[in-house]
C-alpha positions as CSV (number, residue, x, y, z in Angstrom):
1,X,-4.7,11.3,-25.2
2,X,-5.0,8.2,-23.0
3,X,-6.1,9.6,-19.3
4,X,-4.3,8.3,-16.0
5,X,-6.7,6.4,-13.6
6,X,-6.2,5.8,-9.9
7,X,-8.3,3.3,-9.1
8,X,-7.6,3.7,-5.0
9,X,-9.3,5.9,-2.4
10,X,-6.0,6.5,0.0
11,X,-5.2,10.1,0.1
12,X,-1.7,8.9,0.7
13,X,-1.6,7.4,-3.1
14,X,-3.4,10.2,-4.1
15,X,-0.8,12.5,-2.7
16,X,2.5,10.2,-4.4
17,X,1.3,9.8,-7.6
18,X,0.8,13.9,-7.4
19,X,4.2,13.8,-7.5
20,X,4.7,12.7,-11.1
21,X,3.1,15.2,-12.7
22,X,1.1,13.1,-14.7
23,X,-2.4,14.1,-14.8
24,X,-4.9,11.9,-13.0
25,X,-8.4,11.0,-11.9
26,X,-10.0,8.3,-9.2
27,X,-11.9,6.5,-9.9
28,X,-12.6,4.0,-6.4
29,X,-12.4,0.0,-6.8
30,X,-15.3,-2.0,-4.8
31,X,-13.4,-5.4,-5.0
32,X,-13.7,-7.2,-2.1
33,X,-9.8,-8.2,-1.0
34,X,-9.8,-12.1,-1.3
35,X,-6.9,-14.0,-0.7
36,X,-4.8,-17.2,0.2
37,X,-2.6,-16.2,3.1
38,X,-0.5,-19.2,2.2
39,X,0.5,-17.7,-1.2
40,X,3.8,-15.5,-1.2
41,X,3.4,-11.7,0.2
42,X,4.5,-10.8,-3.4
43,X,2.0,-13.0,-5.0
44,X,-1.0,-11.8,-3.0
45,X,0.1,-7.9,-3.1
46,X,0.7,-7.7,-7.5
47,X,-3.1,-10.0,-7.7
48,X,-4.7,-7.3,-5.2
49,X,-3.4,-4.6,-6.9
50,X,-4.5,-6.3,-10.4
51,X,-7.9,-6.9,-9.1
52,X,-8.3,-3.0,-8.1
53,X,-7.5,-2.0,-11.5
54,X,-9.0,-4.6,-13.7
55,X,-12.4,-3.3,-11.7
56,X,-11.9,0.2,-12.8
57,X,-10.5,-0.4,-16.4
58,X,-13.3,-2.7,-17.0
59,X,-16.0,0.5,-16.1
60,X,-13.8,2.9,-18.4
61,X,-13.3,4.3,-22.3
62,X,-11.0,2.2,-24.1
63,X,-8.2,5.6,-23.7
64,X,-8.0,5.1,-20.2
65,X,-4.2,3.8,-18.2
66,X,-5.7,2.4,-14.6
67,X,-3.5,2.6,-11.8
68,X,-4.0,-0.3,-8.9
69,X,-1.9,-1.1,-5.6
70,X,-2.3,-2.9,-2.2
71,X,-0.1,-2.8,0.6
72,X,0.7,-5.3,3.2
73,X,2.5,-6.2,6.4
74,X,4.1,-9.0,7.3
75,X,6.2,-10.4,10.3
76,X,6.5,-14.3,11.4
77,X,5.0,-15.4,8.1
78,X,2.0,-13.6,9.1
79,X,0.1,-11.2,7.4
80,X,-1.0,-7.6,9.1
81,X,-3.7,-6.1,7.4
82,X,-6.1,-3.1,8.7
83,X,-6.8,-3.5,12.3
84,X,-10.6,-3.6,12.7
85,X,-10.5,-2.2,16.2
86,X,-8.5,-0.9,19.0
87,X,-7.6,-4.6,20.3
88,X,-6.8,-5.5,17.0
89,X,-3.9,-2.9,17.0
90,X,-2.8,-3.1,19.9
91,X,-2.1,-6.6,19.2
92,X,-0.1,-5.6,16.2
93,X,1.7,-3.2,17.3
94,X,3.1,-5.4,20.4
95,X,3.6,-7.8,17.8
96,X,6.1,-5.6,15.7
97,X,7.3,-3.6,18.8
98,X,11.0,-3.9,18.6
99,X,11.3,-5.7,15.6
100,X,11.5,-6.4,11.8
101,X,8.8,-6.4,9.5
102,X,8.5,-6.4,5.9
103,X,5.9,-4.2,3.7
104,X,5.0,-5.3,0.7
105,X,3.4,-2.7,-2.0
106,X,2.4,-4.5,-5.2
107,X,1.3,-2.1,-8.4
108,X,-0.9,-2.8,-11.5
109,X,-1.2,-1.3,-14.3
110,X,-3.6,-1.8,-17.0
111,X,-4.7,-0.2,-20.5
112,X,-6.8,-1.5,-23.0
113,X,-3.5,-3.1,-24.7
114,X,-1.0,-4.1,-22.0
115,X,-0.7,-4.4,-18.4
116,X,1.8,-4.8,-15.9
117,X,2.2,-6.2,-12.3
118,X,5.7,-5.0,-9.9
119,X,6.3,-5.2,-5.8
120,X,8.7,-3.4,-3.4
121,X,9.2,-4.6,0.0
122,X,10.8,-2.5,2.6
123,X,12.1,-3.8,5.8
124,X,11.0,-1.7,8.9
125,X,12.7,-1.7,12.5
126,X,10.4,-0.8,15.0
127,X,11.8,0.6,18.3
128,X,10.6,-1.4,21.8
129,X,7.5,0.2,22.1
130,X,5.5,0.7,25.7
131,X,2.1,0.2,26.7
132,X,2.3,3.9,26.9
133,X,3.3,4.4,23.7
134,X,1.3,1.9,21.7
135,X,-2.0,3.4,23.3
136,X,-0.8,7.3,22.5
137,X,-0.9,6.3,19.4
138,X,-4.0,4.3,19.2
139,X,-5.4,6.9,20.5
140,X,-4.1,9.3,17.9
141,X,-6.8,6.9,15.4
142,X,-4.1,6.9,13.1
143,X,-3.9,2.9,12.8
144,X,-7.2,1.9,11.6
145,X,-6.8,2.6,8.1
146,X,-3.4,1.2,7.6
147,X,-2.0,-2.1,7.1
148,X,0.0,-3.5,10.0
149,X,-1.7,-0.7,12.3
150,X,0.8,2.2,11.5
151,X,1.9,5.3,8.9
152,X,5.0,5.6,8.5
153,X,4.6,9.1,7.2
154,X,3.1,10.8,10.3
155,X,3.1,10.2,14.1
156,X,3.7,6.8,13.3
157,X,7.3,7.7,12.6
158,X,8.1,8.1,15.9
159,X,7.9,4.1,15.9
160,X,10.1,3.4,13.4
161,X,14.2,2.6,13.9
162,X,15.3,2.3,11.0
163,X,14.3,1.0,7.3
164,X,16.0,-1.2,4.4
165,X,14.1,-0.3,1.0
166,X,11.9,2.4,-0.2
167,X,10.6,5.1,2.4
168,X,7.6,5.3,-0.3
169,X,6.8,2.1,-0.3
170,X,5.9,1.7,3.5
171,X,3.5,4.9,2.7
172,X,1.4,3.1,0.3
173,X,3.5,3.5,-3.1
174,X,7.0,3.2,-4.2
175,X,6.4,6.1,-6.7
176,X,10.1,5.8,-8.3
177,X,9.4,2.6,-9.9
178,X,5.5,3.3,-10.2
179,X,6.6,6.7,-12.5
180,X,9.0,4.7,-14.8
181,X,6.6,2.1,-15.7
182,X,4.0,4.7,-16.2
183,X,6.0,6.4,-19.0
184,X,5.9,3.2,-21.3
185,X,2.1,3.5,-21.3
186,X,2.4,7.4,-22.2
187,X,4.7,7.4,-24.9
């Protein structure tokens, strides 16, 4: 029986691919996330998220299915990514305050016989945000592990207007998709 890897350390993929019902394990990926910002958002998510699981498959039995994804925001054909500090959000979150971004989650999957690459990207709304606002939140610590600076899942939602796409996706996952190309590699 081949065994399901998630090769990612976010408790909020740990907690959608829960969701499946497919038994799984984590193993973490230590690649260092190197990209060209002047590739396509889609491009750079689907080769992150290969990287991740490459890592991990290439450490594992032969019987093993690895999981990979990355998530990123963009707005003004700029990329978001983790802020590394409170100035760093705040930045971002002005910058998306009151308007639309895009997420982009791409998803790898890898065996020792086929692999696969897929993105979802969401469109998110933000509401005008105020200074108020933006430091609550900062202060909440909530934006420092997430790309763009927020989650949509928690206080973070209080930001958010409206959305065009998958809700899952913006979390870290569009698990739909994810568990329908699973099931090829389990059956």
């Amino acid at each position: 029986m081949k065994k399901l890897i998630l090769a990612s350390s976010s408790p909020r993929r740990k907690e959608l691919l829960s969701y499946t019902q497919i038994p799984f394990e984590i193993v973490v990926s230590h690649v260092e996330e190197h990209f060209n910002e002047k590739n396509d958002p889609n491009d750079i998510v689907q080769a992150l998220a290969l990287q991740k699981a490459e890592a991990v498959a290439d450490i594992l039995d032969q019987d093993a299915v690895v999981l990979g994804a990355d998530t990123i925001v963009t707005i003004d054909n700029q990329i978001l990514g983790k802020p590394k500090d409170e100035t760093e959000a705040r930045m971002m979150l002005k910058q998306l305050s009151g308007r639309e971004h895009i997420v982009y989650t791409g998803v790898a999957i890898v065996s020792s016989t086929e692999s696969t690459t897929f993105y979802e990207e969401t469109k998110v709304q933000f509401w005008e945000l105020s200074d108020e606002e933006i430091d609550n939140y900062i202060k909440s610590g909530e934006p420092f592990d997430k790309a763009g600076a927020y989650g949509i899942q928690q206080l973070g939602s209080i930001l958010v207007k409206r959305i065009d796409g998958d809700y899952f996706n913006v979390v870290g996952l569009p698990i739909a998709r994810t568990y329908r190309e699973l099931k090829r590699f389990f059956t």
